[in-house]
C-alpha positions in Angstrom: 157.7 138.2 117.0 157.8 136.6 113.4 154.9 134.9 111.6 154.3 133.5 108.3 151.9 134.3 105.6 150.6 131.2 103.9 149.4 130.6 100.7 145.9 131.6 101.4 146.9 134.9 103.3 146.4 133.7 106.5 148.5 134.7 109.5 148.6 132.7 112.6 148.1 135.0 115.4 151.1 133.9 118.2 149.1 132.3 121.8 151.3 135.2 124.0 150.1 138.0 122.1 146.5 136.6 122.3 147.4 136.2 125.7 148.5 139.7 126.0 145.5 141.4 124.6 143.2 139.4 126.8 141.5 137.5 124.1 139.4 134.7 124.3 138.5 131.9 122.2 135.2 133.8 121.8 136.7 136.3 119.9 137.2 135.1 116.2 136.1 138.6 114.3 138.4 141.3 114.0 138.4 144.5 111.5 141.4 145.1 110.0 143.0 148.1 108.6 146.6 149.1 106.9 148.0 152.4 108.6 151.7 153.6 108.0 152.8 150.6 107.5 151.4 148.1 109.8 148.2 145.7 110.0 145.9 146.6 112.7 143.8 144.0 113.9 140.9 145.5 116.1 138.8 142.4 117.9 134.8 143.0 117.4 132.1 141.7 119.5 128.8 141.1 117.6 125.2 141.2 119.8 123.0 138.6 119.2 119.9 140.4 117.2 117.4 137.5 117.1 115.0 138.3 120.0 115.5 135.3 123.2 112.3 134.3 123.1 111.8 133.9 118.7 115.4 131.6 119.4 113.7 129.2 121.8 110.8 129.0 119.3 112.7 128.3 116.8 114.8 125.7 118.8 111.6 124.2 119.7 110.3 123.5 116.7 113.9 122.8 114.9 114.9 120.2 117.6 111.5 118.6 117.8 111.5 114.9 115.9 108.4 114.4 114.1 106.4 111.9 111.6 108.2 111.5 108.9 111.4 113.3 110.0 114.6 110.9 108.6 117.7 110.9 110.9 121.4 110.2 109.4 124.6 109.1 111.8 126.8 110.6 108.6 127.5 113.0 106.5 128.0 109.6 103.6 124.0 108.5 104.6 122.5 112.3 104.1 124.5 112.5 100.5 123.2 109.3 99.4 119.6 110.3 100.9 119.5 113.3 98.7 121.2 111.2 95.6 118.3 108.9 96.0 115.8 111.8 96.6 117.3 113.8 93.3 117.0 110.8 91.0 113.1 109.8 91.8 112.8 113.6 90.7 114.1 113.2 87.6 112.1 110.6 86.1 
C-alpha cells in the first residue's frame, strides 16, 4: 500500500491496515522506531494514574456553577472577556 508524506511529516495510516491490526479509535499513541529500513509503528495503551475517586472530586468541584462563575456560548465571548479583563489591569 502507498501513502504520502505531507508537508508536516504526517502519514495517514490506510483504514484496512487499521482494520488489520485490530485498532480502535482509542488508540491514537504509538512509539515509533527505524529498523533496517522500515518505520515501526508499535500502538501504546496509557493507564489512567489519577486515582477514581480524586477524578470525581475534581469533576465535582470543576463542573459545579458557582457565585460569580461567568459562562461564554463562544470561543469570540471568552477572548473578549479576557481583553476586557487584561485592559482594567493595565490601568
Amino acid at each position: 500500500m502507498i501513502v504520502k508524506r505531507s508537508s508536516r511529516n504526517q502519514v495517514a495510516i490506510p483504514k484496512p491496515l487499521i482494520q488489520e491490526a485490530g485498532l480502535s479509535g482509542e488508540d491514537v499513541f504509538f512509539d515509533i522506531v527505524y529498523a533496517g529500513g522500515c518505520f515501526i509503528l508499535k500502538p501504546l495503551a496509557f493507564e489512567e494514574k489519577i486515582p477514581k475517586e480524586a477524578l470525581e472530586r475534581f469533576k465535582a468541584k470543576t463542573l459545579t456553577r458557582e457565585a460569580g462563575d461567568q459562562t461564554f456560548s463562544s470561543m469570540k465571548e471568552v477572548i473578549e472577556a479576557l481583553d476586557r479583563r487584561k485592559r482594567r489591569h493595565r490601568g
